[in-house]
C-alpha positions as CSV (number, residue, x, y, z in Angstrom):
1,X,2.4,-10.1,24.1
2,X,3.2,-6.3,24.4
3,X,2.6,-3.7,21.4
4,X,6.6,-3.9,20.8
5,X,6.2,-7.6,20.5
6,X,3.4,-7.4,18.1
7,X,5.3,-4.6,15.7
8,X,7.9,-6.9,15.9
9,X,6.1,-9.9,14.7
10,X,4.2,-8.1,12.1
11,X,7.7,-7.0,10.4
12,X,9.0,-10.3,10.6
13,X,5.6,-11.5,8.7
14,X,6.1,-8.9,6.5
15,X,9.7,-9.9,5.1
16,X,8.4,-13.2,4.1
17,X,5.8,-11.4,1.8
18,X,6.4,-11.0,-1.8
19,X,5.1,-7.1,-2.6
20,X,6.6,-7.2,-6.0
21,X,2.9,-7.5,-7.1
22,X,1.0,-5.4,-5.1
23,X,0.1,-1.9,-5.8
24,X,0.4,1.4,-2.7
25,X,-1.4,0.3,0.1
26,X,-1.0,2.8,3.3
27,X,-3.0,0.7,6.4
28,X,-3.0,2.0,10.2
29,X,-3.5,-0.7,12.7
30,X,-4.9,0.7,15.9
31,X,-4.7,-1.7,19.1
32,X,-7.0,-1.2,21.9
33,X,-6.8,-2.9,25.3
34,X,-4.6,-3.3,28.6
35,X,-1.6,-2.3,25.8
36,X,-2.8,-0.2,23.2
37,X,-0.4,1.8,20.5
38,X,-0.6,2.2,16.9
39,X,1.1,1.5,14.0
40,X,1.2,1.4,10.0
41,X,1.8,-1.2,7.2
42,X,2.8,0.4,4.1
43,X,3.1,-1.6,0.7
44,X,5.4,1.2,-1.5
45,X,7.7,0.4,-4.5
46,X,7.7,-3.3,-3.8
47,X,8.1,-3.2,-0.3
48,X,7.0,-3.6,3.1
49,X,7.2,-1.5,5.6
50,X,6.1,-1.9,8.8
51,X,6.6,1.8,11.7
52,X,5.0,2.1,14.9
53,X,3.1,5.7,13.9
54,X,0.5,6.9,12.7
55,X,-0.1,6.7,9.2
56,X,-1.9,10.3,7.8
57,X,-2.8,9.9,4.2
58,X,-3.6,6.5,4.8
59,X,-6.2,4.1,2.8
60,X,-7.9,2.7,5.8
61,X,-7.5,2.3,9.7
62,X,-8.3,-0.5,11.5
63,X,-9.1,-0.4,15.1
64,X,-8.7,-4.2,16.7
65,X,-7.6,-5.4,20.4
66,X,-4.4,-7.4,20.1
67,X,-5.8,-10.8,21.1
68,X,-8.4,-10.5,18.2
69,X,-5.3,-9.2,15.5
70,X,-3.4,-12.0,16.4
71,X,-6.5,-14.1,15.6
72,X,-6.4,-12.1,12.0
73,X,-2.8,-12.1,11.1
74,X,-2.8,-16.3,11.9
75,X,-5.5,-17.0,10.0
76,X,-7.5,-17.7,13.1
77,X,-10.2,-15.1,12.6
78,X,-12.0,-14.4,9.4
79,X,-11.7,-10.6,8.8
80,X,-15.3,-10.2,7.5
81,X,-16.7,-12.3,10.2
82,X,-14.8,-9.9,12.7
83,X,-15.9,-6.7,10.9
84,X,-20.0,-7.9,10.9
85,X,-19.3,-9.1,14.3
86,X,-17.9,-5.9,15.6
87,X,-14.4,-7.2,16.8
88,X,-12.6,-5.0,13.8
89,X,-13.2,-1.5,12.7
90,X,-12.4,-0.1,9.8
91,X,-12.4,3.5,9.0
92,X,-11.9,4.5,5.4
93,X,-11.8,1.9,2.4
94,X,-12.6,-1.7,4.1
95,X,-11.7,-3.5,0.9
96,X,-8.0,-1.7,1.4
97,X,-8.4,-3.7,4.9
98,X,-9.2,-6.8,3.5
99,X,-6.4,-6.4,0.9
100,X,-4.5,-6.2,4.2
101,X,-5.6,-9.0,5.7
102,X,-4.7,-11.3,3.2
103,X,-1.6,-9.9,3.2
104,X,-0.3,-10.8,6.3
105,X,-1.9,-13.5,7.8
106,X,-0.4,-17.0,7.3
């Protein structure tokens, strides 16, 4: 899967998610590897919105190679288990990236 791919398939995720409950959350994924890039997940006014940039007033940023963040955003890998084990980074508030987590994955 390229980055492109993956921003693609975390907007798709994202339209199936109901926001209308959720309060701001501003979350930078970064993707290390062999295709690395970065991009944001914003919950605002009820929506979603998902933008290959860089996020700067941001409540976290996650740092994750894409295999593993696929893992995540299936359900396939706990996020605290890939946090203690290293495979996730979180810079910033980690319960913002857990809030994140459950977010998204399936």
């Amino acid at each position: 899967m390229t980055f492109n791919e993956l921003v693609t398939k975390v907007r798709t995720m994202a339209q199936a998610v109901d926001a209308s409950n959720r309060d701001f959350l501003a979350v930078q994924i970064n993707i290390t590897g062999k295709d690395p890039g970065v991009f944001y997940v914003e919950v605002k006014d009820h929506r979603i919105n998902v933008e290959p940039y860089e996020y700067i007033d941001r409540n976290c940023a996650i740092t994750i190679n894409m295999t593993n963040f696929n893992k995540l955003i299936d359900g396939k890998l706990d996020p605290v288990l890939a946090f203690t084990t290293g495979k996730l980074k979180v810079e910033g508030d980690a319960g913002k990236a857990l809030e994140f987590a459950n977010l998204l994955k399936k």
